[in-house]
One Martini backbone bead per residue (centre of mass of N, CA, C, O) as a GRO file, in nm:
protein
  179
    1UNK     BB    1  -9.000 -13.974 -15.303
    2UNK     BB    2  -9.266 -13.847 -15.389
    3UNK     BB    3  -9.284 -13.609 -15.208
    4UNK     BB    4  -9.025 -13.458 -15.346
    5UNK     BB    5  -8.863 -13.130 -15.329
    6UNK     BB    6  -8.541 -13.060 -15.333
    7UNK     BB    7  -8.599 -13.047 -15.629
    8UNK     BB    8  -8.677 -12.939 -15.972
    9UNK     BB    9  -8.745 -13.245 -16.109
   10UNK     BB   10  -9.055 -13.302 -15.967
   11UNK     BB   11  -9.167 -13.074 -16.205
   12UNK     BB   12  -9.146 -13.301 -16.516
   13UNK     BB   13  -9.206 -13.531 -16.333
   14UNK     BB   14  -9.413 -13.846 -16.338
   15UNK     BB   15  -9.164 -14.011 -16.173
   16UNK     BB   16  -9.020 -14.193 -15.960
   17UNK     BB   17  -8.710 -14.348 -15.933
   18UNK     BB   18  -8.549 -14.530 -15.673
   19UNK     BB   19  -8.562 -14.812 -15.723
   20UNK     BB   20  -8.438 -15.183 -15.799
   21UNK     BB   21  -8.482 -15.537 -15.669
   22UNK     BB   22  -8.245 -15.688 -15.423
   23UNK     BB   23  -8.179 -15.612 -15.109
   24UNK     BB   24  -8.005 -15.926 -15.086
   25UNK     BB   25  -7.730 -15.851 -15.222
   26UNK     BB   26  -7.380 -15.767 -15.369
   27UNK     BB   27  -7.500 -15.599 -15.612
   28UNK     BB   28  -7.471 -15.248 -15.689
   29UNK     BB   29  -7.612 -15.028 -15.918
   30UNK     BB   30  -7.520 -14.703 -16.046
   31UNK     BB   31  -7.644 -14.428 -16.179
   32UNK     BB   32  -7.743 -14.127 -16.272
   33UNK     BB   33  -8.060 -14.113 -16.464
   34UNK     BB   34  -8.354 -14.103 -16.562
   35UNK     BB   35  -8.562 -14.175 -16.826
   36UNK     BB   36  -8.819 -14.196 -16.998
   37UNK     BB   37  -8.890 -14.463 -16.942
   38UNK     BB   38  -8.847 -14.439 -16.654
   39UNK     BB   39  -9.023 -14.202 -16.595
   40UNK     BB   40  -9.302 -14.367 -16.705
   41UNK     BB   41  -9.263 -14.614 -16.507
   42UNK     BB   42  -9.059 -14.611 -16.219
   43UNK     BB   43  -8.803 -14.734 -16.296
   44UNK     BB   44  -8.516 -14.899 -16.352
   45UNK     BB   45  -8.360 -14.966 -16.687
   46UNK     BB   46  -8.585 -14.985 -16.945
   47UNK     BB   47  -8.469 -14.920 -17.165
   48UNK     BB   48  -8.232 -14.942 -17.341
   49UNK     BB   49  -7.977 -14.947 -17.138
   50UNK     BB   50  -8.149 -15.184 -16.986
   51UNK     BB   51  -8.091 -15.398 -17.214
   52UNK     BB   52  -7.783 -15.384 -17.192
   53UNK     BB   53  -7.800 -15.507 -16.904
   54UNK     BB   54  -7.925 -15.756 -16.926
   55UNK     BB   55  -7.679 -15.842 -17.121
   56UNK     BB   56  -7.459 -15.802 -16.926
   57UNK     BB   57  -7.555 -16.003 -16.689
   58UNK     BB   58  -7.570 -16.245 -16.846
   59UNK     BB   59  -7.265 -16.281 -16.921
   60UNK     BB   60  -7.270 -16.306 -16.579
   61UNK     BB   61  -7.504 -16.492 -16.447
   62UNK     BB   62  -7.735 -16.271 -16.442
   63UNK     BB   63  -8.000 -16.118 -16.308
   64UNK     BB   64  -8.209 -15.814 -16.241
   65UNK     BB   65  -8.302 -15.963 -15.940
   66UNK     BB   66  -8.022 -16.009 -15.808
   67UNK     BB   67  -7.976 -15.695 -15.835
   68UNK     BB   68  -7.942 -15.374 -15.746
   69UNK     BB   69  -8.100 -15.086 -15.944
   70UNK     BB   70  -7.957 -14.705 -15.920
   71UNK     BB   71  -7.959 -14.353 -15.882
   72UNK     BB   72  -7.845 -14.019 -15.797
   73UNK     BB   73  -8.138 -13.938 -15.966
   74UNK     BB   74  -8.495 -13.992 -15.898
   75UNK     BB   75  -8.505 -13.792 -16.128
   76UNK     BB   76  -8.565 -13.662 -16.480
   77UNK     BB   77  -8.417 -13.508 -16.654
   78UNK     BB   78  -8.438 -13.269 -16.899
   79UNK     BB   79  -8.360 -13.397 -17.159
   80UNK     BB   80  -8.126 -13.582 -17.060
   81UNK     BB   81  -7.979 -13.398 -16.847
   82UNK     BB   82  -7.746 -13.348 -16.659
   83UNK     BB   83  -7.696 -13.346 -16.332
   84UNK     BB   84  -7.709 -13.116 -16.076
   85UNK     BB   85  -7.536 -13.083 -15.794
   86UNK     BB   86  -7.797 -13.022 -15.645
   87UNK     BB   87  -7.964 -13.268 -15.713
   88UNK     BB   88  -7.754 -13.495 -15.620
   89UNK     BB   89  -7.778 -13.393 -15.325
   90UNK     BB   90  -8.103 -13.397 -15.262
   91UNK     BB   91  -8.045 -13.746 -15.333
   92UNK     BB   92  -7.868 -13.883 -15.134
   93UNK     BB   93  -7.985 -13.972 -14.871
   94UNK     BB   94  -8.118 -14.195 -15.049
   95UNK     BB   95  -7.884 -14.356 -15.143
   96UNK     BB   96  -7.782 -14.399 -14.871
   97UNK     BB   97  -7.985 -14.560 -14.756
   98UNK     BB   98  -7.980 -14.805 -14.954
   99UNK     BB   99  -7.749 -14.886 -14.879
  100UNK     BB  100  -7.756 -14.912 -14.580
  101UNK     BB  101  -8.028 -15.127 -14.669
  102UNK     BB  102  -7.832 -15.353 -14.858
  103UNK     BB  103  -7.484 -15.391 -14.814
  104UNK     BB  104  -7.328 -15.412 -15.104
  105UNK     BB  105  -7.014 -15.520 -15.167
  106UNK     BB  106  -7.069 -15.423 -15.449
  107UNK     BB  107  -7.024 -15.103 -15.641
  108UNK     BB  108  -7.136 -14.994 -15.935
  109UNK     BB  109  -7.008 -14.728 -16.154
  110UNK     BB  110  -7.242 -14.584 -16.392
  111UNK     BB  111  -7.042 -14.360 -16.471
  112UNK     BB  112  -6.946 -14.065 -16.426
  113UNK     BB  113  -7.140 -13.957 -16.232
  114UNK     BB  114  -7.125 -14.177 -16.020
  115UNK     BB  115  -6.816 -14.191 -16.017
  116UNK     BB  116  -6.785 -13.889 -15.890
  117UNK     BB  117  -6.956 -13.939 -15.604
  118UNK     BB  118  -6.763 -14.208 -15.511
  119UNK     BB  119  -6.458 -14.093 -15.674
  120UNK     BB  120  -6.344 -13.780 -15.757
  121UNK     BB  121  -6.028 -13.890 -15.762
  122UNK     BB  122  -5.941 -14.092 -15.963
  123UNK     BB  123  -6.075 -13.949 -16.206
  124UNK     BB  124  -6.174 -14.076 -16.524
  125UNK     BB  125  -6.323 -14.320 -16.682
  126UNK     BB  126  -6.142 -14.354 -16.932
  127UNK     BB  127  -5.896 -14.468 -16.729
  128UNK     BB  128  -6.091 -14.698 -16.498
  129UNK     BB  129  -6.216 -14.872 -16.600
  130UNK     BB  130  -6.241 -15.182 -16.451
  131UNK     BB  131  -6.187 -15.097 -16.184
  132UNK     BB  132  -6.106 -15.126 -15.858
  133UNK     BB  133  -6.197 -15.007 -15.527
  134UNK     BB  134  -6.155 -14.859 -15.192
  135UNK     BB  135  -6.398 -14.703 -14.918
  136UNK     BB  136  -6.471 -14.728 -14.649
  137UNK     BB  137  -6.502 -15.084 -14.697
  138UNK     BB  138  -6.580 -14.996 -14.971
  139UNK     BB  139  -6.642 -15.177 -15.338
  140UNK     BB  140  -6.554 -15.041 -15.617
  141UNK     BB  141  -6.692 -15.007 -15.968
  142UNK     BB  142  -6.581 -14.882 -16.296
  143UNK     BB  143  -6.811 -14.806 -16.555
  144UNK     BB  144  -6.981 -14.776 -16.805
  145UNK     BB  145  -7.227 -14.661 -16.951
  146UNK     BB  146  -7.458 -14.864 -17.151
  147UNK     BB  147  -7.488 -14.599 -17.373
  148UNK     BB  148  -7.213 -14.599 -17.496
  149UNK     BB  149  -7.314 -14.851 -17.707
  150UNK     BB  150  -7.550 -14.686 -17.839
  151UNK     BB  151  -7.360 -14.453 -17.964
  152UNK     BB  152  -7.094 -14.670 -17.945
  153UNK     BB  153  -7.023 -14.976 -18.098
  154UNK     BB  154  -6.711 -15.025 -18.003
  155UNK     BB  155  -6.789 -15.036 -17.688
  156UNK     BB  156  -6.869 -15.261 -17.628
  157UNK     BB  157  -6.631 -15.476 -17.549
  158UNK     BB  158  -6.544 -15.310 -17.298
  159UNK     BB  159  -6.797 -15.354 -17.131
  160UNK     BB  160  -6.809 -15.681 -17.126
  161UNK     BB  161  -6.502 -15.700 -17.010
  162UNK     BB  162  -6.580 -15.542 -16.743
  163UNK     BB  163  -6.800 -15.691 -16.649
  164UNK     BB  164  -6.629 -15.960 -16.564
  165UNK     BB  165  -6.504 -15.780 -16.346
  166UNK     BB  166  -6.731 -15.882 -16.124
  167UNK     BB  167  -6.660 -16.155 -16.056
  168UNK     BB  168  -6.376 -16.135 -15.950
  169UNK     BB  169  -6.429 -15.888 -15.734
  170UNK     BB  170  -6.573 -16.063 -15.562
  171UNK     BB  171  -6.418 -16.298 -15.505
  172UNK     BB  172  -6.175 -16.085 -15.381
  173UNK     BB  173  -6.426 -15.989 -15.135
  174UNK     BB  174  -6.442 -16.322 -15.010
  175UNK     BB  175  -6.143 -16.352 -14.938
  176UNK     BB  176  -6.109 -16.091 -14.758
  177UNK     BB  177  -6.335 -16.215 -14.565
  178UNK     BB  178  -6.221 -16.388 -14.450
  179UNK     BB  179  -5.952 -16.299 -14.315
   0.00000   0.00000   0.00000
């Protein structure tokens, strides 16, 4: 990815974010695409919106090492403006293989543009957060990104409460992998 010339986010950004985490976790998070913060360290989520994510992993007893955290465009758009159909395609690939390569369980995504990526037809994210999916053996939960209790104070427990029902649906995905 460093060496990525696909679309032309890599002529603004600083680093790439491929992502980070535990490679044999159960739950990969997938976001839209890295902040200023993340493009200055080369990490994904440690801005502010990651902060917000350390605190609901948290209440769900979870911490950033369990669990792999990833976008669905590996550079930043400029100005934090929302990744162009063309850049999200440019990095398919490279999400393809993180997951191809990681195998998890459950895949979250934070907000509608992840959204939009692995399930264009359920919907809204304002309609759908909080349900879980299952597309091609893979089951996806549809969340709102964390970023939006910080612009919207009254999101967050609605953030909160969808989060809890991470450790549900994995309940209910090796329910069903017994059987």
């Amino acid at each position: 990815m460093k060496e990525c010339k696909k679309c032309p986010l890599y002529k603004l950004a600083k680093n790439p974010v491929p992502g980070g985490g535990d490679i044999n976790c159960q739950i990969m998070f997938i976001g839209e695409g890295p902040g200023e913060k993340e493009d200055e360290l080369g990490q994904p989520f440690v801005g502010k919106a990651g902060k917000m994510l350390d605190e609901m992993l948290e209440s769900i007893d979870l911490k950033r090492d369990q669990v792999y955290i990833a976008n669905v465009v590996k550079h930043r758009p400029p100005g934090n403006r929302d990744p162009k159909p063309e850049e999200v395609q440019a990095c398919w690939p490279y999400l393809q293989k993180q997951i191809e390569i990681i195998k998890p369980k459950l895949i979250v995504c934070l907000g509608r543009h992840s959204l939009g990526r692995f399930l264009p037809s359920v919907g809204s994210i304002s309609v759908v957060h909080g349900r879980c999916f299952v597309k091609k053996n893979q089951a996806y939960m549809a969340l709102y990104h964390p970023a939006v209790a910080l612009y919207n104070g009254s999101m967050r427990k609605t953030l909160f409460e969808d989060f809890k029902k991470i450790k549900i649906a994995l309940c209910k995905i090796e329910e069903k992998n017994k059987t």
